[in-house]
TIVO-999018 format. One record per residue (C-alpha): residue in one letter; x, y, z. Coordinates in steps of 0.25 Angstrom, whole numbers, padded with zeros to 4 digits, always signed. Layout:
% residues N
aXYZ/...
END
This chain:
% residues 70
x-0604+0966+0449/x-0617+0965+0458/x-0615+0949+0459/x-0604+0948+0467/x-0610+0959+0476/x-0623+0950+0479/x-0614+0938+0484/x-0609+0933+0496/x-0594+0935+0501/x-0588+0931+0513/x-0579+0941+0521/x-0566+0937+0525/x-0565+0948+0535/x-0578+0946+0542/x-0581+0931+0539/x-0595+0936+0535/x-0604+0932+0523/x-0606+0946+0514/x-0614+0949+0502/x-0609+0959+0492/x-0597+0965+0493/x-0600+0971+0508/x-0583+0969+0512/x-0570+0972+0504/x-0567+0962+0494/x-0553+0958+0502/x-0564+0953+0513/x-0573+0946+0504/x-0572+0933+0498/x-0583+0929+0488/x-0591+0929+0482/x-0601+0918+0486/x-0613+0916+0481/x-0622+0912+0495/x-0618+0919+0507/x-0617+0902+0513/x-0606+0902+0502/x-0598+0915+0505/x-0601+0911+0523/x-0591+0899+0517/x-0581+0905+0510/x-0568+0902+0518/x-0572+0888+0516/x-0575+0889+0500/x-0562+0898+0501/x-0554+0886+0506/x-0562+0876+0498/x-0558+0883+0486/x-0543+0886+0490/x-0541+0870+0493/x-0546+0867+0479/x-0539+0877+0471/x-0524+0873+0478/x-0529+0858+0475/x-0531+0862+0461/x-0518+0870+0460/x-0510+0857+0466/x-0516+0848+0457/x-0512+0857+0447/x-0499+0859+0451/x-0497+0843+0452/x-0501+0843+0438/x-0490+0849+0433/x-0478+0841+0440/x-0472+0831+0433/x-0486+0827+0425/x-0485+0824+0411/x-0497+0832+0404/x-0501+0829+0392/x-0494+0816+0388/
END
């Protein structure tokens, strides 16, 4: 598994930028492939999170009242 350990994480703990596996993985989130990437990773985190609970209620929509398939 060297190609994770030669990305970039982002330490929840510290708030720094890390390459490889330097912290516990309950610290890290990752990976990222630039260290500019991971140095925004709360925002891609969020970003992320917005678009998968958009998803999900779209989906949920989807299923109340709709007639599929007619």
């Amino acid at each position: 598994m060297s190609g994770d350990s030669e990305k970039y994480w982002y330490n929840l703990t510290t708030g720094e930028v890390e390459k490889g596996f330097e912290s516990p993985a309950i610290d890290r989130a990752g990976p990222f492939d630039t260290a500019e990437e991971a140095s925004r990773a709360l925002d891609i985190i969020r970003e992320r999170s917005r678009a998968w609970a958009e998803e999900e209620a779209r989906e949920d929509g989807g299923f109340s009242g709709g007639s599929a398939g007619s």
